[in-house]
Structure formats: structure tokens, C-alpha cells
ZALO-192704 format. One record per residue: residue in one letter; x, y, z negated of N, C-alpha, C in turn. Coordinates in steps of 0.02 Angstrom, whole numbers, padded with zeros to 5 digits, always signed. Atoms other than C-alpha are relative to their C-alpha. Example, Ala and Ser with C-alpha at 12.3 -4.5 7.8 and 13.67 -1.06 7.14 Angstrom:
2
A+00045-00059+00000+00615-00225-00390+00045+00060+00000;S-00042-00059+00003+00684-00053-00357-00039+00055-00037;
This chain:
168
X+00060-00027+00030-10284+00321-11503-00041+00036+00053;X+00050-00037-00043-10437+00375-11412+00001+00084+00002;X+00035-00077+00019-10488+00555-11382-00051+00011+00008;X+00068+00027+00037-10678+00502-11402-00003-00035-00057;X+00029+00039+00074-10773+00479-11543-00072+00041-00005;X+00077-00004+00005-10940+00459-11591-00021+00090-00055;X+00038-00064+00022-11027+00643-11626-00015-00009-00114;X+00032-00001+00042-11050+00671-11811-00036+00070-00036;X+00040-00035-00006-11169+00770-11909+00022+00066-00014;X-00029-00073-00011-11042+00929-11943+00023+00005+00072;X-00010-00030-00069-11036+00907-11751-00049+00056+00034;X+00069+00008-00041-11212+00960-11723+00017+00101+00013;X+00002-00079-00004-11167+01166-11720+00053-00002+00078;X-00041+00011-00056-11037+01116-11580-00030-00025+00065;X+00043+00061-00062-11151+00985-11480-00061+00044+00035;X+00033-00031-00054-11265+01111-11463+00000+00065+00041;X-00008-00042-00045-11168+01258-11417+00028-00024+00075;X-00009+00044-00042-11093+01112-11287-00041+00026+00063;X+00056+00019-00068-11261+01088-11214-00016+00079+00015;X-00003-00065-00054-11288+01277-11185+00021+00025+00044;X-00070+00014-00021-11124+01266-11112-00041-00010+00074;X+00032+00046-00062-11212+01142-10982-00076+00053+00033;X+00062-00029-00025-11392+01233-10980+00030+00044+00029;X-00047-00054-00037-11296+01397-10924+00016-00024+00057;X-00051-00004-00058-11202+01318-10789-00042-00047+00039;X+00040+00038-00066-11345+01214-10717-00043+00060-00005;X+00044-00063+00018-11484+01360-10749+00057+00061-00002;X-00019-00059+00018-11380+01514-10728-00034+00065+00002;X+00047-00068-00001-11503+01642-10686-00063+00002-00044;X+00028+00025+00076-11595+01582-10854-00042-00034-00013;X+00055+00043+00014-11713+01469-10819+00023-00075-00030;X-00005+00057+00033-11709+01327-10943+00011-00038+00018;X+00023+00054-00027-11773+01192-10848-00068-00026-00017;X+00040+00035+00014-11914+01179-10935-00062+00057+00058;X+00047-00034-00063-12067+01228-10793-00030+00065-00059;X+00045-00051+00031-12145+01405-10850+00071+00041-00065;X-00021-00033+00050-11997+01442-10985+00086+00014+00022;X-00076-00024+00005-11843+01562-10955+00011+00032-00070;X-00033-00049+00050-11738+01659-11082+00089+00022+00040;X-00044-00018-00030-11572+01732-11060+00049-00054-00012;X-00087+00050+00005-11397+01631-11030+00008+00017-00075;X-00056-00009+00043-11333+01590-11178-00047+00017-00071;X+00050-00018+00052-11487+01633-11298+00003-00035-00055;X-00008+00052+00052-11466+01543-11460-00056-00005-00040;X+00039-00005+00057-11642+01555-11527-00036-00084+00001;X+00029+00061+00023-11681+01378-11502+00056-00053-00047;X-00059+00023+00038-11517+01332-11604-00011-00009-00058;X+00045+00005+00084-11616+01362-11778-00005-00054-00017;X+00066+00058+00035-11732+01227-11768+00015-00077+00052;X-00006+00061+00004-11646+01113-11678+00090-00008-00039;X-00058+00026+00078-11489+01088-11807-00023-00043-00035;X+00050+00041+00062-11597+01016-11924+00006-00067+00023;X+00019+00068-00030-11649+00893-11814+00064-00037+00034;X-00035+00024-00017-11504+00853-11725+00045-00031-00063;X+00000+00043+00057-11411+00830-11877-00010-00075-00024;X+00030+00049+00030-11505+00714-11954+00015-00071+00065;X-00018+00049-00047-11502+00606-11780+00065-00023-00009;X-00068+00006-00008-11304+00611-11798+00006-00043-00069;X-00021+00031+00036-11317+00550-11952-00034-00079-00032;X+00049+00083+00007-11423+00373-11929+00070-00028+00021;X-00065+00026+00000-11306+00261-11962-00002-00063+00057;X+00003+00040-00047-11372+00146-11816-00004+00054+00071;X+00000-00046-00055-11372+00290-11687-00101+00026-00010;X+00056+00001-00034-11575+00264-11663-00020+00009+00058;X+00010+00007-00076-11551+00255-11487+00015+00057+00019;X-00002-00075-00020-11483+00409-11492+00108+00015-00009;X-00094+00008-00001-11264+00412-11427+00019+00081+00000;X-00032-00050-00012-11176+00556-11418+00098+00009-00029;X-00071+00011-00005-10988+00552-11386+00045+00070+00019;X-00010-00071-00020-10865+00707-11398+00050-00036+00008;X-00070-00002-00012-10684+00759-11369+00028+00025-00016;X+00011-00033+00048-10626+00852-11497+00085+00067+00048;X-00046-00044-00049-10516+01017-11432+00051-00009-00061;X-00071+00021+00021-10326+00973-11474+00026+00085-00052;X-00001-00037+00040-10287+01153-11504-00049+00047-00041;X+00050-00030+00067-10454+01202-11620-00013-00042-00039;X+00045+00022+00042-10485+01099-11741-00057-00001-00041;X+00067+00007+00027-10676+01057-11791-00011+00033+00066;X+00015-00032-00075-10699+01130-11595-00016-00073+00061;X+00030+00063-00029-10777+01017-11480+00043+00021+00090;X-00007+00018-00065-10698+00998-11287-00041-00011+00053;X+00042+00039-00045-10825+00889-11212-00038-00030-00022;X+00027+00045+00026-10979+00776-11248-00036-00014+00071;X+00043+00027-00038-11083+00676-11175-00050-00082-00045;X+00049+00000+00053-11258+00629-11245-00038-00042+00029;X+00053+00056-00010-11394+00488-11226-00055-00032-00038;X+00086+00044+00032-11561+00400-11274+00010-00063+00032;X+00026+00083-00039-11610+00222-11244-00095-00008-00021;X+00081+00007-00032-11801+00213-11177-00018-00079-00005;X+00039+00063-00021-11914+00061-11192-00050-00016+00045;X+00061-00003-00045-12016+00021-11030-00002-00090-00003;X+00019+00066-00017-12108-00153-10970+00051-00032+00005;X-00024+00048-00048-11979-00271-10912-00019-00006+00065;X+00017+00023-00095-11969-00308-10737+00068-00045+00026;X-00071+00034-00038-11838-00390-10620+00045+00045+00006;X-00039-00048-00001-11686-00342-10636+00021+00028-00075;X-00015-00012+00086-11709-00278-10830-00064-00026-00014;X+00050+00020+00055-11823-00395-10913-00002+00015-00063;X+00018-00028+00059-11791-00326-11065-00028+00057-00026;X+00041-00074-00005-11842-00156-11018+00034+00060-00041;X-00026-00055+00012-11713-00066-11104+00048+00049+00044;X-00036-00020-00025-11650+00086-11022+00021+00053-00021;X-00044-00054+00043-11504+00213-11053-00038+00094+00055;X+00028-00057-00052-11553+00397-10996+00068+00055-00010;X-00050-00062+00041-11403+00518-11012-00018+00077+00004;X+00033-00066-00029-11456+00700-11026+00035+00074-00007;X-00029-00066+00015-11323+00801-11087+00080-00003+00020;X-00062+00019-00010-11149+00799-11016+00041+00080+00023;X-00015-00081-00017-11044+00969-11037+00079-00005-00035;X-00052+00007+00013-10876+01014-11040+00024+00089-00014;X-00018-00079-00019-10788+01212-11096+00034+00007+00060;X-00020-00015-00057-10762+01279-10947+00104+00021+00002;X-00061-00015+00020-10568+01312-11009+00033-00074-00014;X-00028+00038-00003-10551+01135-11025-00012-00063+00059;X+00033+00024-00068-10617+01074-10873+00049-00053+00026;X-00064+00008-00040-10501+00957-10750+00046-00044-00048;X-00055+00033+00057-10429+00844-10903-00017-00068-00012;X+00034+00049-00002-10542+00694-10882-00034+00008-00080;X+00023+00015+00055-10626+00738-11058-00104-00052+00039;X+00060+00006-00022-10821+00730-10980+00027-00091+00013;X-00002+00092-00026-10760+00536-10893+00010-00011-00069;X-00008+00033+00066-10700+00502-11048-00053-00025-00060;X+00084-00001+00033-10852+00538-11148-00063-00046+00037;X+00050+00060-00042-10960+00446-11012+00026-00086-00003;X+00016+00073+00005-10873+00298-11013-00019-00018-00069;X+00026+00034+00069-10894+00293-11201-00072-00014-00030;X+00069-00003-00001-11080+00334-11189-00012-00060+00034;X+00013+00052-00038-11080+00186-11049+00012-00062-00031;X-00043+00047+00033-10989+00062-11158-00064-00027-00047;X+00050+00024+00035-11131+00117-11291-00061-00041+00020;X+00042+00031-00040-11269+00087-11174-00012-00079+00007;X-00014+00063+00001-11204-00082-11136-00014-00045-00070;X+00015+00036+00070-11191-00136-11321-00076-00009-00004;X+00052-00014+00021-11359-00079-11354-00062-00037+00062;X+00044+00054-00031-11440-00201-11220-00029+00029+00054;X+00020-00015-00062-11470-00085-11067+00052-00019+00066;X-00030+00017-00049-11441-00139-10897-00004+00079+00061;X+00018-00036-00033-11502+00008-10814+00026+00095-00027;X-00004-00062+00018-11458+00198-10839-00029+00054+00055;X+00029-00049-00058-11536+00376-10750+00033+00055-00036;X-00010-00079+00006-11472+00547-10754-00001+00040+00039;X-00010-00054-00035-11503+00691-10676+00064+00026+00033;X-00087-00026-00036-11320+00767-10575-00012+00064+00025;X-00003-00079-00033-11294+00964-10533+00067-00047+00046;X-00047-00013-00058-11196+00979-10394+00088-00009-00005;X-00080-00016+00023-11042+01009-10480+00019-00083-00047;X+00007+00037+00028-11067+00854-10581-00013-00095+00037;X+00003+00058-00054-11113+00718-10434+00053-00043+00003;X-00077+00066-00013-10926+00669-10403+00014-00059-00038;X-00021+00041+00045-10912+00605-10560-00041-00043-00018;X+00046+00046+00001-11057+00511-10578+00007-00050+00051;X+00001+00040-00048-11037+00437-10401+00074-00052-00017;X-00075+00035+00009-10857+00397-10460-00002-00075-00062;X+00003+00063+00050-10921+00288-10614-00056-00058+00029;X+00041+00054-00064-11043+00176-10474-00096+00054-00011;X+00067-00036+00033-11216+00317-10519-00016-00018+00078;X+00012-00027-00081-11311+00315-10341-00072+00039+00005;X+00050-00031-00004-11440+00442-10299-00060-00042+00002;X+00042+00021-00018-11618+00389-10270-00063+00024+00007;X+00085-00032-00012-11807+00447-10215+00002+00012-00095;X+00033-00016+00071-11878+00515-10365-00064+00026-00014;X+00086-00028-00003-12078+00557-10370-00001+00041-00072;X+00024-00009+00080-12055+00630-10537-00049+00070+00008;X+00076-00072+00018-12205+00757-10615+00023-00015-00064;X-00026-00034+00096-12203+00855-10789-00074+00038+00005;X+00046-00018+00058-12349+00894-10892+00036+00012-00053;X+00003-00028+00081-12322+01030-11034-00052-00020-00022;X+00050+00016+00071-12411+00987-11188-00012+00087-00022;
């Protein structure tokens, strides 16, 4: 028996103390990530309003292009371990992916108490597996520092990146 499985929607209070988990430990001195907006480590006021929404994502019974794979903690039950989270993007086709679907992963976090157990690989390859099904050839994610090895370890390879961000 696996110790992944696909996120469901009494996960979503777990998935997203997870990803705080992650924001915290890439952002520790509280900046979000998003340009212009800090708060403190660990702040739960954007936890409200996205439940709702997450939720509901967890519970499309086709994903909607939307994976998210946990690891459920052995000794808590209804306690989450590890996840690791994804979208699938539609761009042009080109060479290489004529179909133009690609995977983006954006959330990959593990409790720091369970660290060192292969949950996170675990969760990625199952997110990768999805990917695959779902007709992408291509995937991108961001990597902290602490997070690189393991990406480089499943074939990820850095690359130039020109990226720009416009708030709305």
C-alpha cells in the first residue's frame, strides 16, 4: 500500500497549514513572496477565504488541472506529513510540446518533524505520474535552496528565467 494519496476536501485545513509550513521556511523573515506584501510567519488570515476555495478544488472529481498529493502522518490521524501540489497550464504548442500542456508545481512542503523519510519524493513522484496522465510533457517549479537536491534528483534542471510580475 502506498503512503500517497490524492488530497481530499477534509484535507484542505491541513494542505493549507502544509503550505504555510513551506511559505515560512522559504520567506522566513515574512515576506510572502508576493512583491509589496509581508505579514508575519505563520499568519493565518489568508486561511479564511481560501478554504472555501480550496475545498471545492479538492473536490472536482476530475482534479481541474488542479493535483495535490499528501502523506498522511502515521502517528496522527486526519494529520497531514507531506504534500505536494500542482496546476496544468495551457500555452501555444511549440517543439518539443505541441500540445502545449504544461505541469507547474507550486507547493511542495513537508513538517519539519517529519523531514528525512522520503514523504516530499514520494508526493512528487505522484504529482509527476499525474502530470504525465494528464498530457504534459513539460513541468517548472521554482526550488529554495533546501529543496534543489531533490528536484535535481528527480532529472528538474535549472534554467535562465526573464520572469516579471504585475500586481493587479
Amino acid at each position: 500500500m502506498s503512503l500517497v494519496r490524492r488530497a481530499l476536501p477534509e484535507d484542505a485545513a491541513e494542505v493549507l497549514r502544509l503550505r504555510q509550513v513551506m511559505i515560512d521556511s522559504v520567506f522566513p523573515d515574512g515576506a510572502t513572496g508576493v512583491t509589496g506584501a509581508t505579514e508575519a510567519p505563520g499568519a493565518p488570515d489568508w486561511h479564511a477565504e481560501s478554504l472555501p476555495v480550496l475545498r471545492a478544488r479538492l473536490a472536482e472529481a476530475d482534479g481541474g488541472g488542479f493535483g495535490a498529493f499528501v502523506v498522511e502522518r502515521p502517528e496522527r490521524p486526519g494529520a497531514l506529513a507531506a504534500l505536494a501540489v500542482g496546476t496544468l497550464e495551457y500555452r501555444i504548442g511549440r517543439a518539443g510540446n505541441p500540445r502545449g500542456t504544461i505541469g507547474y508545481v507550486f507547493s511542495v512542503a513537508t513538517d519539519p518533524d517529519a523531514r528525512r523519510r522520503g514523504y516530499a519524493r514520494a508526493c512528487m513522484d505522484a504529482l509527476l505520474e499525474w502530470f504525465r496522465a494528464q498530457g504534459a510533457r513539460q513541468i517548472h517549479l521554482t526550488a529554495s535552496a533546501d529543496a534543489a537536491p531533490l528536484y535535481a534528483a528527480l532529472g528538474f534542471k535549472p534554467r535562465p528565467d526573464p520572469l516579471m510580475e504585475l500586481l493587479l
